[in-house]
C-alpha positions in Angstrom: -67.5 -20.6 129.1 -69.6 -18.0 127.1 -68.2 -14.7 125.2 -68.5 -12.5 127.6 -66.5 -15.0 130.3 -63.9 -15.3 127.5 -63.4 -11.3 126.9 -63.2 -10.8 130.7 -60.5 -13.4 131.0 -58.5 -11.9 128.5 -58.9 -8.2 129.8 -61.4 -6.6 128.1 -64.5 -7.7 130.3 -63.9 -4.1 132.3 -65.0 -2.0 129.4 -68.1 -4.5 128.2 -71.2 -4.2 129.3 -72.6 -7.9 130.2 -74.8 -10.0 127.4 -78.2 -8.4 128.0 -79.3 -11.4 126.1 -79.4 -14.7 124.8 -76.1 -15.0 122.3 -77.5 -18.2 120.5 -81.0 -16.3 119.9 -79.0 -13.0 119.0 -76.5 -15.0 116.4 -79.3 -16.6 115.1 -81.6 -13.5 114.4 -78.3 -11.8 112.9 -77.3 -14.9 110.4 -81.3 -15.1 109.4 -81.0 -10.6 108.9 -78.1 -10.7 107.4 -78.7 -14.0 104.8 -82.2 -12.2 103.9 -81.9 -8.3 104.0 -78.4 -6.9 103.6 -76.4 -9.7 101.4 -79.2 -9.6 98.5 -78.7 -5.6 98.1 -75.3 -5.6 98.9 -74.6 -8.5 95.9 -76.9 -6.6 93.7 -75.8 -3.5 94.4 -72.1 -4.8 94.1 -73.0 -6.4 90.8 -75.0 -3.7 88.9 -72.0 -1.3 90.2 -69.1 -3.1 88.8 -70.7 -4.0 85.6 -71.5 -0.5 84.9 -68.0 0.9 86.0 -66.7 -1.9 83.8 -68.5 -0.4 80.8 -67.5 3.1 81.8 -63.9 2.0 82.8 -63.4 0.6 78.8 -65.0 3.3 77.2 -62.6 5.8 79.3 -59.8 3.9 79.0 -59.8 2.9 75.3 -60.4 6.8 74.5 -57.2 7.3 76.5 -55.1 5.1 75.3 -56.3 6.0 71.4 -55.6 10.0 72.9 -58.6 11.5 71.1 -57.9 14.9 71.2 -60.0 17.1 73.9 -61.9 14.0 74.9 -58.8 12.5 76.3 -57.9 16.0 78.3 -61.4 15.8 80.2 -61.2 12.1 81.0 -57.6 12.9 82.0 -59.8 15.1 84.3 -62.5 12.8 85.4 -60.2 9.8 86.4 -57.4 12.2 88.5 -60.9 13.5 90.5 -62.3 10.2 91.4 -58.9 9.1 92.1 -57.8 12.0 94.3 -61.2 11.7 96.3 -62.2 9.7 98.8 -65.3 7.4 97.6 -67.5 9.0 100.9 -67.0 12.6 99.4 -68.4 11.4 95.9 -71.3 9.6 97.7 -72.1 12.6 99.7 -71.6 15.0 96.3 -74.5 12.8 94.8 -77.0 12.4 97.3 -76.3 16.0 99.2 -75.2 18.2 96.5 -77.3 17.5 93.2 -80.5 18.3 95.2 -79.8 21.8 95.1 -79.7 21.7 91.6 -83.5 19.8 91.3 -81.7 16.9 90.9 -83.0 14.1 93.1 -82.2 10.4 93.6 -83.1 7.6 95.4 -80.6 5.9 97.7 -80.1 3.2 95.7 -79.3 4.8 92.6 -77.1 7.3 93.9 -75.0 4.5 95.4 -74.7 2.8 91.9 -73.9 6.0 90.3 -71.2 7.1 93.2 -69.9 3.1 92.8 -70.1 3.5 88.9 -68.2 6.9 88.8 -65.5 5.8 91.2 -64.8 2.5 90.7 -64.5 3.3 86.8 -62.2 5.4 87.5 -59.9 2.8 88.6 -60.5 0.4 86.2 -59.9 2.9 82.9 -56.6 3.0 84.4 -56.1 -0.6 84.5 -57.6 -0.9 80.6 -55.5 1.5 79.7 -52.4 -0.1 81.3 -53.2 -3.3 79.7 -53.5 -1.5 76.4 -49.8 0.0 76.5 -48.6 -3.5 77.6 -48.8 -4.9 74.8 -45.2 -5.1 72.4 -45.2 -2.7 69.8 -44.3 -5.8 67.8 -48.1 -6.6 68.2 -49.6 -3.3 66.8 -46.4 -3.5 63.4 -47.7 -7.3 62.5 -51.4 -6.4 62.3 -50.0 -3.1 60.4 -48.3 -5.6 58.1 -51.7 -7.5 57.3 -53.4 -4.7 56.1 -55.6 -4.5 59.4 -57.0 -0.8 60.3 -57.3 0.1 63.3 -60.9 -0.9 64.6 -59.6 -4.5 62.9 -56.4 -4.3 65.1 -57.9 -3.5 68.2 -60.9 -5.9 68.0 -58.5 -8.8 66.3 -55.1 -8.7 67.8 -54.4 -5.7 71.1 -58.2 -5.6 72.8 -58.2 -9.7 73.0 -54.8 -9.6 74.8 -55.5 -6.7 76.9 -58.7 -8.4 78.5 -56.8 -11.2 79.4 -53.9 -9.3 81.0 -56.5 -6.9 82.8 -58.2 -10.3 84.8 -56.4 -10.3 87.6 -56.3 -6.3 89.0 -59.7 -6.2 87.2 -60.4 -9.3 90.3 -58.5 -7.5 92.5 -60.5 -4.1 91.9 -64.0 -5.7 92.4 -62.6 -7.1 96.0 -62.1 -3.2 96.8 -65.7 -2.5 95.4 -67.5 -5.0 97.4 -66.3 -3.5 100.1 -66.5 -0.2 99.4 -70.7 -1.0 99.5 -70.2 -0.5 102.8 -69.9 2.9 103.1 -73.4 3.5 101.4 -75.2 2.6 104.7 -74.8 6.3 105.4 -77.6 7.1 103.0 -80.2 4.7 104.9 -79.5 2.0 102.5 -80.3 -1.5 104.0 -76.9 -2.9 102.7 -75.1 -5.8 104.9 -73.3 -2.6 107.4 -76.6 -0.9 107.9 -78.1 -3.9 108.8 -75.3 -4.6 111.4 -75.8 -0.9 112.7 -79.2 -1.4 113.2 -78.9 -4.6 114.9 -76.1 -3.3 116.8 -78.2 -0.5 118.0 -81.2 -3.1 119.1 -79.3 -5.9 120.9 -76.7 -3.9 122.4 -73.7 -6.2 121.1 -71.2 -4.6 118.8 -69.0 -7.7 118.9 -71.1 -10.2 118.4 -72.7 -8.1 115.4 -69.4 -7.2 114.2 -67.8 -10.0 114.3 -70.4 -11.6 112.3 -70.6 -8.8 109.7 -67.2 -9.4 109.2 -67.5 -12.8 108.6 -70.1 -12.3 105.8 -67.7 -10.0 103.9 -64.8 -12.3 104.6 -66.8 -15.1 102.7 -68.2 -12.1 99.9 -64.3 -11.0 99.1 -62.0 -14.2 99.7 -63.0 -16.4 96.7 -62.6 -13.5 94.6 -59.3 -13.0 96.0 -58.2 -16.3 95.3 -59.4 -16.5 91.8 -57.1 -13.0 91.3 -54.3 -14.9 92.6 -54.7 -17.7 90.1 -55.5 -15.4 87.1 -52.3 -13.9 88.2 -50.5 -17.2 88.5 -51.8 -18.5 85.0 -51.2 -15.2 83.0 -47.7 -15.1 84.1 -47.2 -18.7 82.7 -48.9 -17.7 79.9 -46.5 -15.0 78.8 -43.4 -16.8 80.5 
């Protein structure tokens, strides 16, 4: 029985237009398109992203927690935006907007600044969080040794902090992976404009779909796992 037997039997034939195609020849070309044009720029576009949202994400979030005066009121500003918007309004900001003020960028830096902004945003809040988690005990016995504060942060609080921040910092990237996605509505040839395109030549949005899906699946599920574990070790850890 091929696909498009299967969907009919189950009740959905009606609304489908019959394989105009070969399936194997389709699911092929899509695996081969997929492998070799979108998953290289959406990894590297996920990576280059989340590294610079990490480095953002500290910065913001150390300044918080240390509430530097003025600073802290503006970042208080920055992270409630991103937050309160949704990640296609910042993308469209960038790419639509900035033009009118003579400043232009290419596709694929305005999704790594739109990823960098947003996701940042996020993960200042989960530095910062990390930061306050640790005991007040912590902060008096470096106190007691003399330590100043750079010394206590980089010795004692910053150490601790990275390793409670592991897991929701896992569970964040998960989010930005797939938030990569929504940059195909700039014309960059990420894994979803890929499918779009393909979509739009072979006339199969299951098929393409369904395969799209499976690409992310296999992108986002080890890192889930290794959140769960992090999760599962830290909690032993501080049992």
């Amino acid at each position: 029985m091929d696909l498009h037997s299967w969907i009919r039997d189950y009740g959905s034939g009606d609304a489908m237009e019959p394989f105009s195609g070969d399936v194997l020849l389709i699911t092929r070309t899509l695996f081969v398109l997929y492998f070799t044009k979108g998953l290289p720029v959406t990894i590297y576009l996920s990576l280059l992203g989340f590294i610079t949202a990490m480095l953002l994400g500290f910065v913001v979030g150390l300044i918080r927690f240390l509430r530097v005066p003025i600073i802290r009121d503006l970042l208080q500003a920055y992270v409630d935006g991103m937050r309160g918007l949704p990640f296609l309004m910042v993308l469209y900001f960038l790419f639509h907007v900035l033009p009118f003020f003579d400043i232009r960028l290419t596709a694929f830096a305005t999704a790594v600044l739109a990823l960098t902004l947003h996701t940042g945003a996020y993960i200042s809040e989960i530095v910062r969080g990390c930061l306050l988690a640790i005991p007040k005990t912590q902060h008096e016995s470096a106190q007691s040794l003399a330590l100043n504060l750079r010394q206590r942060l980089q010795y004692v609080i910053i150490p601790q902090a990275v390793s409670l921040s592991l897991p929701p910092l896992a569970g964040q990237s998960v989010l930005h992976i797939k938030d990569t996605s929504v940059v195909s509505i700039i014309a960059l040839a990420e894994l979803t404009r890929v499918g779009r395109i393909q979509m739009q030549t072979n006339g199969e949005p299951l098929l393409t779909y369904a395969i799209l899906a499976l690409f992310y699946f296999v992108l986002c599920y080890p890192v889930l796992k290794l959140s769960i574990g992090l999760e599962g070790r830290i909690a032993r850890k501080f049992r």
